[in-house]
GUTITOR-254538 format. One record per atom (N, C-alpha, C, O): residue in three letters; x, y, z. Coordinates in pm, whole numbers, padded with zeros to 5 digits. Example, Ala and Ser with C-alpha at 12.3 -4.5 7.8 and 13.67 -1.06 7.14 Angstrom:
<nodes>
NODE / res / px / py / pz
NODE / ALA / 01319 / -00569 / 00780
NODE / ALA / 01230 / -00450 / 00780
NODE / ALA / 01320 / -00330 / 00780
NODE / ALA / 01424 / -00332 / 00846
NODE / SER / 01285 / -00225 / 00708
NODE / SER / 01367 / -00106 / 00714
NODE / SER / 01290 / 00003 / 00787
NODE / SER / 01341 / 00114 / 00804
</nodes>
This chain:
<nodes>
NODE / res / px / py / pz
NODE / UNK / -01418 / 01741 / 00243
NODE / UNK / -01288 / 01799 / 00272
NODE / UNK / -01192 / 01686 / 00311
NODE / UNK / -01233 / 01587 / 00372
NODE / UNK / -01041 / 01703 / 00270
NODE / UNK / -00943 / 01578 / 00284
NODE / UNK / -00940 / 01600 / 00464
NODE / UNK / -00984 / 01691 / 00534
NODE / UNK / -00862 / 01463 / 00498
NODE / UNK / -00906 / 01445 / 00630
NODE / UNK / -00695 / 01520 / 00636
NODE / UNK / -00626 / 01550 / 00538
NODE / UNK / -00660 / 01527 / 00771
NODE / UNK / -00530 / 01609 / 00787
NODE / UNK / -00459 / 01463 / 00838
NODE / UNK / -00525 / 01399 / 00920
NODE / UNK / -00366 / 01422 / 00807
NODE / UNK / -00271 / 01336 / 00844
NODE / UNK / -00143 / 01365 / 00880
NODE / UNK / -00061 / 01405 / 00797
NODE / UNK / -00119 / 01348 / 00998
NODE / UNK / 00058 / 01333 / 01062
NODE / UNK / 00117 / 01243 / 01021
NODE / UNK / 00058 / 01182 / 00932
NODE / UNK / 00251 / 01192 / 01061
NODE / UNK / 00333 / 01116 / 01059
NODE / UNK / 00313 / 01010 / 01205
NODE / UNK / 00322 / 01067 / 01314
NODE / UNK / 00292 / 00897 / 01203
NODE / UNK / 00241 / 00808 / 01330
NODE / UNK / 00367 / 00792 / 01392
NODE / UNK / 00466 / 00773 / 01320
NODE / UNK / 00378 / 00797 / 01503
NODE / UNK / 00470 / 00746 / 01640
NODE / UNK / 00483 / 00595 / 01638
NODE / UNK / 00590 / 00542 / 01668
NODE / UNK / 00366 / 00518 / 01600
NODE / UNK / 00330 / 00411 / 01665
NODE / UNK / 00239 / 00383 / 01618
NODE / UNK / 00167 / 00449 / 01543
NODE / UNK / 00220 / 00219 / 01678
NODE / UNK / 00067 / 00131 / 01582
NODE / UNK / -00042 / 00211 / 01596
NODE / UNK / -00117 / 00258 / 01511
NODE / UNK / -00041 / 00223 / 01755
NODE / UNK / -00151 / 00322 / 01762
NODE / UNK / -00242 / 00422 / 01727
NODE / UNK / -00364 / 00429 / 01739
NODE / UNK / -00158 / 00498 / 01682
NODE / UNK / -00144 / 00633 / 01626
NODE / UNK / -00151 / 00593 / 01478
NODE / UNK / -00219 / 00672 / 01413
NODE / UNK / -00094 / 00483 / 01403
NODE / UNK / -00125 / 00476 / 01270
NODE / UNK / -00275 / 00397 / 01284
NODE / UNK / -00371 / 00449 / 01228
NODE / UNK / -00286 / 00313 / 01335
NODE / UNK / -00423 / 00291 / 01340
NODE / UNK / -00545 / 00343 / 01336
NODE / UNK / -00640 / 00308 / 01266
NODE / UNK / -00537 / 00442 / 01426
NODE / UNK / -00621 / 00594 / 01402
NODE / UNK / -00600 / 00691 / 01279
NODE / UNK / -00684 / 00757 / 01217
NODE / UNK / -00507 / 00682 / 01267
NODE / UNK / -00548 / 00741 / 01099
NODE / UNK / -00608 / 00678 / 01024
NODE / UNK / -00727 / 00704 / 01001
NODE / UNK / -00531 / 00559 / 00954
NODE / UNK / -00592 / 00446 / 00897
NODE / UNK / -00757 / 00444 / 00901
NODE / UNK / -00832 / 00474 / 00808
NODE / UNK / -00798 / 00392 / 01056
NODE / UNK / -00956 / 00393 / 01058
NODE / UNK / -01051 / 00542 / 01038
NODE / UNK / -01172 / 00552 / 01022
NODE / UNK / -00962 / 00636 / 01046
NODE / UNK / -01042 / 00747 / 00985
NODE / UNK / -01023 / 00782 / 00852
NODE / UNK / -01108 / 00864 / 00817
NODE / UNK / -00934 / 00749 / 00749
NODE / UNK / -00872 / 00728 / 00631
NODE / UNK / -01011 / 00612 / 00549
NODE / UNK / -01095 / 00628 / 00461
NODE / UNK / -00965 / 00488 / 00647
NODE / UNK / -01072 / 00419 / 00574
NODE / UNK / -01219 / 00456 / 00596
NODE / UNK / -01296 / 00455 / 00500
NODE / UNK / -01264 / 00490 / 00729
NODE / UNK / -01439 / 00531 / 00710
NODE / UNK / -01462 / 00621 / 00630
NODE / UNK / -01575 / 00639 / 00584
NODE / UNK / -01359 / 00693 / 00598
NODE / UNK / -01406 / 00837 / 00472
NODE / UNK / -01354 / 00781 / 00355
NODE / UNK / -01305 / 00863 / 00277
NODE / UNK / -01351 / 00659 / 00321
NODE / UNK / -01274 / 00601 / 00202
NODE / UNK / -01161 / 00748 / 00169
NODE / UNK / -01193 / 00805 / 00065
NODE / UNK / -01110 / 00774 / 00199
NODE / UNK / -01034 / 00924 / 00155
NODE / UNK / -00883 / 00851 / 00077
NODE / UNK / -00784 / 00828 / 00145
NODE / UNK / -00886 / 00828 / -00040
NODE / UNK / -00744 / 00812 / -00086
NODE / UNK / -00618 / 00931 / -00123
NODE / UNK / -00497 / 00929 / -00147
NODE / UNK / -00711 / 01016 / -00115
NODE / UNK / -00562 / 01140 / -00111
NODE / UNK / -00525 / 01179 / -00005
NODE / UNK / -00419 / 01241 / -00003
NODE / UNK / -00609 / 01153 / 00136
NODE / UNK / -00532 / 01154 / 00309
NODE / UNK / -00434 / 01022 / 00320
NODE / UNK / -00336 / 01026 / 00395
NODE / UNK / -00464 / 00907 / 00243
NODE / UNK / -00418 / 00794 / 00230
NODE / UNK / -00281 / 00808 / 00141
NODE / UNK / -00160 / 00786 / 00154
NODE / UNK / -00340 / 00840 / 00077
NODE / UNK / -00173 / 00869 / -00003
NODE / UNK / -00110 / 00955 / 00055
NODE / UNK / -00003 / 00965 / -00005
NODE / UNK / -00114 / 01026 / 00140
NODE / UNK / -00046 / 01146 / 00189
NODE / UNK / 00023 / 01051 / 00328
NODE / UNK / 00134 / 01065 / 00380
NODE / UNK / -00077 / 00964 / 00360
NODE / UNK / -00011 / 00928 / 00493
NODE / UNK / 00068 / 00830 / 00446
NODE / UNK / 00155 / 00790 / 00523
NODE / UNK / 00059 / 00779 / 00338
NODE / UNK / 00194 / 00719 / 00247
NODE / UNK / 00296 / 00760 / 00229
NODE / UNK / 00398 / 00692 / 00220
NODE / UNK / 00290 / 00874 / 00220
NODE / UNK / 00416 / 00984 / 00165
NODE / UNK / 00512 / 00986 / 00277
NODE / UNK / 00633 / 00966 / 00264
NODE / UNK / 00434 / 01017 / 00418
NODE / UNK / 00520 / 01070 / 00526
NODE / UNK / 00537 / 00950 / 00584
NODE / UNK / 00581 / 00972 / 00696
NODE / UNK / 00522 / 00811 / 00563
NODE / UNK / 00538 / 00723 / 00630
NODE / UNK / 00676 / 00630 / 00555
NODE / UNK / 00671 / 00566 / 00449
NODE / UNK / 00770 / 00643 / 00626
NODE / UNK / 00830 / 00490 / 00600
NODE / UNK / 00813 / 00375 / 00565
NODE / UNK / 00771 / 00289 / 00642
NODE / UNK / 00842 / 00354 / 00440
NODE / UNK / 00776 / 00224 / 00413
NODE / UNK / 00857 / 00113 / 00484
NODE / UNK / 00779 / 00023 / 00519
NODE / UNK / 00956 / 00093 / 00510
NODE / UNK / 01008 / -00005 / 00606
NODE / UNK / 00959 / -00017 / 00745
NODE / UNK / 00994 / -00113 / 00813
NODE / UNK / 00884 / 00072 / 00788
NODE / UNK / 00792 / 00066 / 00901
NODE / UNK / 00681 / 00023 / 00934
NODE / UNK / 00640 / 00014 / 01050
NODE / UNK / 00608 / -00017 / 00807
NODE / UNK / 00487 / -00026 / 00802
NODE / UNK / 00471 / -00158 / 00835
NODE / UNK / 00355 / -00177 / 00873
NODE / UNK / 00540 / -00261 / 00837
NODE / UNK / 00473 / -00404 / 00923
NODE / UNK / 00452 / -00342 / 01050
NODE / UNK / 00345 / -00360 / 01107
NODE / UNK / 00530 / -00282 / 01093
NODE / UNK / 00541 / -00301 / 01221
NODE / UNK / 00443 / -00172 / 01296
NODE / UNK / 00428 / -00175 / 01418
NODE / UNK / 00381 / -00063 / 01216
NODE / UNK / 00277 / 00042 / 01243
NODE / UNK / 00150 / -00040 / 01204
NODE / UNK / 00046 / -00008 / 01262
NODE / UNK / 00144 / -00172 / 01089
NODE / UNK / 00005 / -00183 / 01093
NODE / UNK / -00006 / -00321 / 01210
NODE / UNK / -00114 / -00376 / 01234
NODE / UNK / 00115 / -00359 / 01270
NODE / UNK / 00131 / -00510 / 01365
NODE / UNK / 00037 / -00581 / 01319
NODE / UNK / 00036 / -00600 / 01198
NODE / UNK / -00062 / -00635 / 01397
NODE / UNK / -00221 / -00745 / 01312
NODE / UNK / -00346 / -00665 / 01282
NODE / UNK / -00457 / -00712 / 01306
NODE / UNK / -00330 / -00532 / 01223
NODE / UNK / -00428 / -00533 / 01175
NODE / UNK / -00461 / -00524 / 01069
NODE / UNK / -00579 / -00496 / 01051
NODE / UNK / -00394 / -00538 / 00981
NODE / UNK / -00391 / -00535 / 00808
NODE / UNK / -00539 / -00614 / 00783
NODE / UNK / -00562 / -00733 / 00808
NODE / UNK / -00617 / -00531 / 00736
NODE / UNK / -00732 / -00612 / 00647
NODE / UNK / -00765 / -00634 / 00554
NODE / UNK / -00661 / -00660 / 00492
NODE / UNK / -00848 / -00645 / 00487
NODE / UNK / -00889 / -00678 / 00317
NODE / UNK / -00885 / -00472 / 00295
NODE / UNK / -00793 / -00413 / 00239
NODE / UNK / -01001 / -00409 / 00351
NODE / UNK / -00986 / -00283 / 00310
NODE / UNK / -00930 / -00192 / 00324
NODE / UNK / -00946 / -00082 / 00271
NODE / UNK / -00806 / -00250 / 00448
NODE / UNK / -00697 / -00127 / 00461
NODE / UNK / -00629 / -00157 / 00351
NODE / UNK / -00592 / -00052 / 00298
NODE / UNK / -00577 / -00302 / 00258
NODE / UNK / -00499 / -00319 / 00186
NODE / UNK / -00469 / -00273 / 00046
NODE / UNK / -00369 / -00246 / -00021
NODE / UNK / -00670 / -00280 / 00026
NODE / UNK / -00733 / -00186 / -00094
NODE / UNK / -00694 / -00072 / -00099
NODE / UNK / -00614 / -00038 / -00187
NODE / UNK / -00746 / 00026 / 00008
NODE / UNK / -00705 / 00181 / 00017
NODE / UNK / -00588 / 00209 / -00030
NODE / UNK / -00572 / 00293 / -00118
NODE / UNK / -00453 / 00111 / 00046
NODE / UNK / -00353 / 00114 / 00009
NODE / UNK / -00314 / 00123 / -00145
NODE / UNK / -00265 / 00204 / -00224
NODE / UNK / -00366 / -00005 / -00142
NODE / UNK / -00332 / -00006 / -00349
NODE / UNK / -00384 / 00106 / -00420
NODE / UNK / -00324 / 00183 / -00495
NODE / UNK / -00509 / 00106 / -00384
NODE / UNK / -00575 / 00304 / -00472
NODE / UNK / -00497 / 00343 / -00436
NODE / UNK / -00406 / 00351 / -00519
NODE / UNK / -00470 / 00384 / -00324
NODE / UNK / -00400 / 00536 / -00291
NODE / UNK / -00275 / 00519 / -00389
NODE / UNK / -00249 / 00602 / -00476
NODE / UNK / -00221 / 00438 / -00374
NODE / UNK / -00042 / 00388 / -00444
NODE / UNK / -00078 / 00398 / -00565
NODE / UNK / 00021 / 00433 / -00630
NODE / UNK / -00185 / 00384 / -00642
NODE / UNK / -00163 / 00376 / -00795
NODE / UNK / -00258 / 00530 / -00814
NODE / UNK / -00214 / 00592 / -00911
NODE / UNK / -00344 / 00586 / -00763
NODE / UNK / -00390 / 00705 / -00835
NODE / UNK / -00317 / 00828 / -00831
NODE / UNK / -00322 / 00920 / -00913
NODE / UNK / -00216 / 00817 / -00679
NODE / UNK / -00179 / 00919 / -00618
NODE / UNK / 00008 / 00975 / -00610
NODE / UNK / 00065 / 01084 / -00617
NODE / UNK / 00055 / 00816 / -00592
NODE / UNK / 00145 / 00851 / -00589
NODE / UNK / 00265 / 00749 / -00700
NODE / UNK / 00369 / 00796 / -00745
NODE / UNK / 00209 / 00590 / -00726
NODE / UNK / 00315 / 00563 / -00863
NODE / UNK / 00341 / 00662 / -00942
NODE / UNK / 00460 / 00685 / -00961
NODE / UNK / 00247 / 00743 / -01005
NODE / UNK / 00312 / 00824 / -01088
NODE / UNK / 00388 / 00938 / -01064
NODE / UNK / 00450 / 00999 / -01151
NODE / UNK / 00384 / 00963 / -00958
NODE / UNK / 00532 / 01043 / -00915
NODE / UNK / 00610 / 00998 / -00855
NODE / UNK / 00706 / 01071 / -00833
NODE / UNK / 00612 / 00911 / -00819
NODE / UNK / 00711 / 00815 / -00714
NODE / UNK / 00717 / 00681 / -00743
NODE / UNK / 00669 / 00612 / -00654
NODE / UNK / 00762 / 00614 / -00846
NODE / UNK / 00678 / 00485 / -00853
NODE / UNK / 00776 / 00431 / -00762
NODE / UNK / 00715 / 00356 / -00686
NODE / UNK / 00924 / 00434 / -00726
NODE / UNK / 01005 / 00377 / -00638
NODE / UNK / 00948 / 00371 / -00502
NODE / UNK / 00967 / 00270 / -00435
NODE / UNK / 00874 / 00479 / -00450
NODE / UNK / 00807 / 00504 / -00326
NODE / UNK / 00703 / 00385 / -00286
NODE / UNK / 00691 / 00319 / -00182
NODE / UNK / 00618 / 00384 / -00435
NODE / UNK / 00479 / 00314 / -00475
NODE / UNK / 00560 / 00170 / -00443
NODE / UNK / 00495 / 00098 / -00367
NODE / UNK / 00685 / 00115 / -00486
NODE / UNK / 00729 / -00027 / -00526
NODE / UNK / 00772 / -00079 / -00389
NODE / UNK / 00773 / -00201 / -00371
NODE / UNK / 00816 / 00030 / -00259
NODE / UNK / 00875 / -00023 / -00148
NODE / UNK / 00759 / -00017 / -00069
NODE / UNK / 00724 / -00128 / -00029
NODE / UNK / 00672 / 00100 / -00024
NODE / UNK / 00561 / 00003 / -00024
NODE / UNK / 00468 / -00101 / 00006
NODE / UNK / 00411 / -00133 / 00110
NODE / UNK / 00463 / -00166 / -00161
NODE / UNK / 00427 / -00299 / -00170
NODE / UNK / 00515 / -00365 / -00152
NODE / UNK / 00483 / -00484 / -00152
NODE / UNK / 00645 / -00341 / -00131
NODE / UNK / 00723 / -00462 / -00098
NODE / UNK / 00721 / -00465 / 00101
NODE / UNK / 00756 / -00570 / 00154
NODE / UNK / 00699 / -00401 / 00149
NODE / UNK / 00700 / -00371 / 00281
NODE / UNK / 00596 / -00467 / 00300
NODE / UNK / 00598 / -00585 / 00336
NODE / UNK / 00492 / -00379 / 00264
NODE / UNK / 00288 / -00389 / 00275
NODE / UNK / 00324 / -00564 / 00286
NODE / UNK / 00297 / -00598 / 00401
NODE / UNK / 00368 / -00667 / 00217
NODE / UNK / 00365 / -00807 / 00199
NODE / UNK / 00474 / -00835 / 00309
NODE / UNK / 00523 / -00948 / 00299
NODE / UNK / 00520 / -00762 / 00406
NODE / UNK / 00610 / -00842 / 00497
NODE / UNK / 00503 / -00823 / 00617
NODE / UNK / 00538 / -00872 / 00724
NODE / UNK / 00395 / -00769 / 00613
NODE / UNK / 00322 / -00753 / 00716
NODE / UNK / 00235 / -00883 / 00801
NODE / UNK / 00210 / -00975 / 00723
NODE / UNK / 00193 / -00902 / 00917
NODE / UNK / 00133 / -00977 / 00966
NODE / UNK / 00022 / -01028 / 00884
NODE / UNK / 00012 / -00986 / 00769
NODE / UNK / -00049 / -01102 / 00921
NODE / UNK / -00189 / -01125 / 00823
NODE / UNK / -00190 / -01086 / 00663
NODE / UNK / -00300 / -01090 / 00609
NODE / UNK / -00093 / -01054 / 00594
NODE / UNK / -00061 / -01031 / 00442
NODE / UNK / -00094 / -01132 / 00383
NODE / UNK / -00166 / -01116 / 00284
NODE / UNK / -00054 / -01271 / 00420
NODE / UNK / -00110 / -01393 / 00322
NODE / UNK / -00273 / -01439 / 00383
NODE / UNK / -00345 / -01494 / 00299
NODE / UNK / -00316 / -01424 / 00484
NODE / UNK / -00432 / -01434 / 00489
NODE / UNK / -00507 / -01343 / 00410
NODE / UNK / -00546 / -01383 / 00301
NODE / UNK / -00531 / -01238 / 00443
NODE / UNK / -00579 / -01077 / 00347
NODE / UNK / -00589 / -01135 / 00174
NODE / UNK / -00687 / -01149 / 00101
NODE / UNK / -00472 / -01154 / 00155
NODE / UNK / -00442 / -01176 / 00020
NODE / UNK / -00530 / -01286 / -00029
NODE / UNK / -00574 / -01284 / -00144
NODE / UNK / -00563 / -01407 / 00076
NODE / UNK / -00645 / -01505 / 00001
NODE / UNK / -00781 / -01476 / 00028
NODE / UNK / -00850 / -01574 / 00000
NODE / UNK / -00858 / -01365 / 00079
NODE / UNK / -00922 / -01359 / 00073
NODE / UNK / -00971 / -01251 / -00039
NODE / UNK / -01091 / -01238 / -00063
NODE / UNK / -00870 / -01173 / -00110
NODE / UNK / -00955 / -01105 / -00232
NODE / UNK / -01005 / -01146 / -00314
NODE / UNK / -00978 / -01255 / -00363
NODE / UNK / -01114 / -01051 / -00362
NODE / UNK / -01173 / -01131 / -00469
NODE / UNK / -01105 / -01067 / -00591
NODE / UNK / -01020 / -00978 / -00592
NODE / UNK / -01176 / -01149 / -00720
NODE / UNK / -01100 / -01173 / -00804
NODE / UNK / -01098 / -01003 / -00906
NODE / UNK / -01011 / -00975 / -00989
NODE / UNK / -01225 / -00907 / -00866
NODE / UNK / -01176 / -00787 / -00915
NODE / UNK / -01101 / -00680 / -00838
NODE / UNK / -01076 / -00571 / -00889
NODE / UNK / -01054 / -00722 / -00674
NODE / UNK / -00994 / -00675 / -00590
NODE / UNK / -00868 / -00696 / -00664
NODE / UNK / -00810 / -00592 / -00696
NODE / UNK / -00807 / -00815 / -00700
NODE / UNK / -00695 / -00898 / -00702
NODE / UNK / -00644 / -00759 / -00832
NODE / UNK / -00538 / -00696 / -00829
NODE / UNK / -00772 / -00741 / -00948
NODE / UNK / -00750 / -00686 / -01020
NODE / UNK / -00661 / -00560 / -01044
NODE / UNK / -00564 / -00538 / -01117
NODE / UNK / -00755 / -00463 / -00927
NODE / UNK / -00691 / -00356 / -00883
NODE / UNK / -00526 / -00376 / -00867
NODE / UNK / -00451 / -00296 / -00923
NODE / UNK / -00486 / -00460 / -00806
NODE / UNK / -00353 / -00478 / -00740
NODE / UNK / -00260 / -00522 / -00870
NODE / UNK / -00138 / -00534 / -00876
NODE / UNK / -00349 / -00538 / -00960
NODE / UNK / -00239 / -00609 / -01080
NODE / UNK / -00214 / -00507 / -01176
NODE / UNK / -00114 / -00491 / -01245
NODE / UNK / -00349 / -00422 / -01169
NODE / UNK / -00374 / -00219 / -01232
NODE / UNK / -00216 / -00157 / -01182
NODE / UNK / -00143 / -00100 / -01263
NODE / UNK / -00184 / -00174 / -01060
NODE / UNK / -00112 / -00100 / -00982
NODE / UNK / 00053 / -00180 / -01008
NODE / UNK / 00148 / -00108 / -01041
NODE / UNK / 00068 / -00294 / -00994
NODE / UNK / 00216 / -00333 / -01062
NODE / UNK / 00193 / -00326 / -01222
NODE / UNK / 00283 / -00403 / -01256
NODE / UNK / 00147 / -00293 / -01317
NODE / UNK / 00110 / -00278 / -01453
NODE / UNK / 00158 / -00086 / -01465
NODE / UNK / 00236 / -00030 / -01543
NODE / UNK / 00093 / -00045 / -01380
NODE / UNK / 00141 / 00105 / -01371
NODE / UNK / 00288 / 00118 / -01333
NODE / UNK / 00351 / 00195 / -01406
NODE / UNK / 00355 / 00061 / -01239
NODE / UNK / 00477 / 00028 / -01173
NODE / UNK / 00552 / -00045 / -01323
NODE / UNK / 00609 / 00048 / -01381
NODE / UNK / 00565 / -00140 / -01381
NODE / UNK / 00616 / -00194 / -01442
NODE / UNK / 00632 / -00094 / -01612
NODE / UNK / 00734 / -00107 / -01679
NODE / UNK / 00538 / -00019 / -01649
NODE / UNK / 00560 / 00115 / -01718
NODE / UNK / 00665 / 00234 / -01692
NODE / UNK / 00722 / 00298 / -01780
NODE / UNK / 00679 / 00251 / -01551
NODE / UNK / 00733 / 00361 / -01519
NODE / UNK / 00883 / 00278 / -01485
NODE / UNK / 00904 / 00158 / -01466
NODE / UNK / 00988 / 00411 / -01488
NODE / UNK / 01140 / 00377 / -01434
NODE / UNK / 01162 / 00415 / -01346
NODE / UNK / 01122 / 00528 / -01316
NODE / UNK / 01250 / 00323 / -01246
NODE / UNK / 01273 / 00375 / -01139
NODE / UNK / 01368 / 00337 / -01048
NODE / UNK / 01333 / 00239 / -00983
NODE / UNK / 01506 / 00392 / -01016
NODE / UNK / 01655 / 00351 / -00966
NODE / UNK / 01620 / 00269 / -00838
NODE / UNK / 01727 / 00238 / -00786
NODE / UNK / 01459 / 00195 / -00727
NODE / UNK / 01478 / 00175 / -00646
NODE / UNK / 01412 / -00009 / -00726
NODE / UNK / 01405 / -00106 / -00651
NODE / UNK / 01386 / -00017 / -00821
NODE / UNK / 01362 / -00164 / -00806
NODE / UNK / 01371 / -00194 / -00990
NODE / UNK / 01362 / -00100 / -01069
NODE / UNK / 01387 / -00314 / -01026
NODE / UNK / 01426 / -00382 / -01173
NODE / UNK / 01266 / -00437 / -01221
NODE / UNK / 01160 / -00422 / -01159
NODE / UNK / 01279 / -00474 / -01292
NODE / UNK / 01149 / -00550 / -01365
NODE / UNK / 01149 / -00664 / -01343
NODE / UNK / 01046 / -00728 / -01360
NODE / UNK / 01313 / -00752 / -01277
NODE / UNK / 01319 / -00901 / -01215
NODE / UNK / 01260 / -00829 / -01077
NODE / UNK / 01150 / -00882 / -01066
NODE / UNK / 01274 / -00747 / -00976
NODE / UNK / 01250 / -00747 / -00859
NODE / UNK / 01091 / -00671 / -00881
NODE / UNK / 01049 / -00608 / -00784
NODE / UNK / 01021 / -00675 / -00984
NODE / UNK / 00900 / -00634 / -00965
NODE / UNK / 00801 / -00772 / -01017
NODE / UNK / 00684 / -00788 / -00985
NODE / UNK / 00864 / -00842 / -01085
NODE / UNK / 00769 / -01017 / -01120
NODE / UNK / 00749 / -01020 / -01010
NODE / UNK / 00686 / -01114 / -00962
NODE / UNK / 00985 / -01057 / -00866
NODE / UNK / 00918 / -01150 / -00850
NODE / UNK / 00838 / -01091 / -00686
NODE / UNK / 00843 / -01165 / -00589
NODE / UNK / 00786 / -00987 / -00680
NODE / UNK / 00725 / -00922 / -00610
NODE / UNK / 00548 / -00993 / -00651
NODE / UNK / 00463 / -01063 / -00595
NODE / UNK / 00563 / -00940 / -00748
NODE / UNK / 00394 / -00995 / -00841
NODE / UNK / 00370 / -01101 / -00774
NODE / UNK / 00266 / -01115 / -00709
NODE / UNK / 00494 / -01218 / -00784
NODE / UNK / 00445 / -01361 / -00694
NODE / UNK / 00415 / -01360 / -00556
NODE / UNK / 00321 / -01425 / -00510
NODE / UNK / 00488 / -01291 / -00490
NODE / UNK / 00434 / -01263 / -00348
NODE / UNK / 00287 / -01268 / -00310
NODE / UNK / 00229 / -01336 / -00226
NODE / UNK / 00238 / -01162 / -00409
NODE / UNK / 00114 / -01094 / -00446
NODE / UNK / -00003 / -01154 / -00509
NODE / UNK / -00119 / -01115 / -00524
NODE / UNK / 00097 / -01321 / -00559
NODE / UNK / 00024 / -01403 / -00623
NODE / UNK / -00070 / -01358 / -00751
NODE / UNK / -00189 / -01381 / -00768
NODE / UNK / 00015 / -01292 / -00828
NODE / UNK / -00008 / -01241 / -00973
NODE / UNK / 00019 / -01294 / -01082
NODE / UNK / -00008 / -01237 / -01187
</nodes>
């Protein structure tokens, strides 16, 4: 059964979702807590704890669940998700079919149209992302 997700107050409070999100690998509670979350918030709800497998979840959730109905949603996001603490550490530690996933997910993004970002502001996103 999907796990129930609020809208977080705080790191705190997103943290606890998150870690119950990730022990149930659950990507449709994950995408959901995507939905109701601000993506301009999210450095500052995940502060230092961004890891290798919260980052994953993230990317599933963003490409099975919600690019294709939102890809503008899906694109801010990942543009947020990379202003976060520990983002360039995380990032050098994927491996190379992790990396994959994440390139699945701007490949899906770069198909779809969408009034919140260009195909120049989605490369040079890719580089961030080191794509």
């Amino acid at each position: 059964e999907k796990l129930c997700v609020w809208e977080p107050s705080n790191a705190y409070d997103f943290g606890q979702i998150i870690n119950a999100v990730n022990a149930n690998k659950d990507k449709a509670a994950c995408a959901d807590l995507l939905t109701i979350t601000d993506p301009k918030t999210l450095p500052v709800l995940l502060s230092n704890k961004l890891e290798g497998e919260i980052l994953l979840i993230f990317i599933q959730s963003l490409e099975h669940y919600i690019a294709g109905k939102d890809p503008g949603l899906a694109y801010q996001h990942l543009f947020y998700l990379s202003k976060a603490e520990r983002f360039k550490v995380v990032l050098a530690l994927l491996s190379k079919k992790e990396k994959e996933e994440v390139q699945q997910l701007f490949d899906v993004l770069s198909e779809s149209q969408s009034d919140q970002y260009s195909l120049e502001h989605l490369e040079s996103l890719k580089k961030v992302y080191e794509l």
